[in-house]
N, C-alpha and C positions, 0 to 999 in steps of 0.2 A: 565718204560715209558722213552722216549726218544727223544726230537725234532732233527729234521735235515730243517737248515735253509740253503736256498743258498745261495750266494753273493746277497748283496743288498736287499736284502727281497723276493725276485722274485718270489721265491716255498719257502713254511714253512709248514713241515710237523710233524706231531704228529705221532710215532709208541704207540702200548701200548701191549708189551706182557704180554700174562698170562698162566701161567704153572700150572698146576693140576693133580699130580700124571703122567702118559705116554703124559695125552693131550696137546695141545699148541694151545691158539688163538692168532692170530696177528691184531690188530683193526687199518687202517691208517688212517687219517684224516688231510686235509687240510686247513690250516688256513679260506680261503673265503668260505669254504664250499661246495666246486664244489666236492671235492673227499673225499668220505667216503666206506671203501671196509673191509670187515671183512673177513678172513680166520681161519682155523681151521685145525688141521691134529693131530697127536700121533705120537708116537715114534715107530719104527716098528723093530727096535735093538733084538735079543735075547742074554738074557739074564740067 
């Protein structure tokens, strides 16, 4: 997890990744609540 705040408080954002074997979600979330957007993908590398 990771916040990114911008000057002066303006935008504060929340990341929160989470790895599980190939997959990855990325959850953002906005301090006032206005943005919350969840992604999802894998690894598509061979290996």
């Amino acid at each position: 997890m990771f916040d990114y705040d911008e000057v002066a408080n303006i935008n504060v954002y929340r990341f929160r990744l989470t790895f599980a074997g190939p997959r990855l979600t990325v959850e953002v979330q906005e301090q006032t609540g206005l943005v919350h957007a969840q992604f999802a993908g894998r690894d598509t590398t061979a290996r």
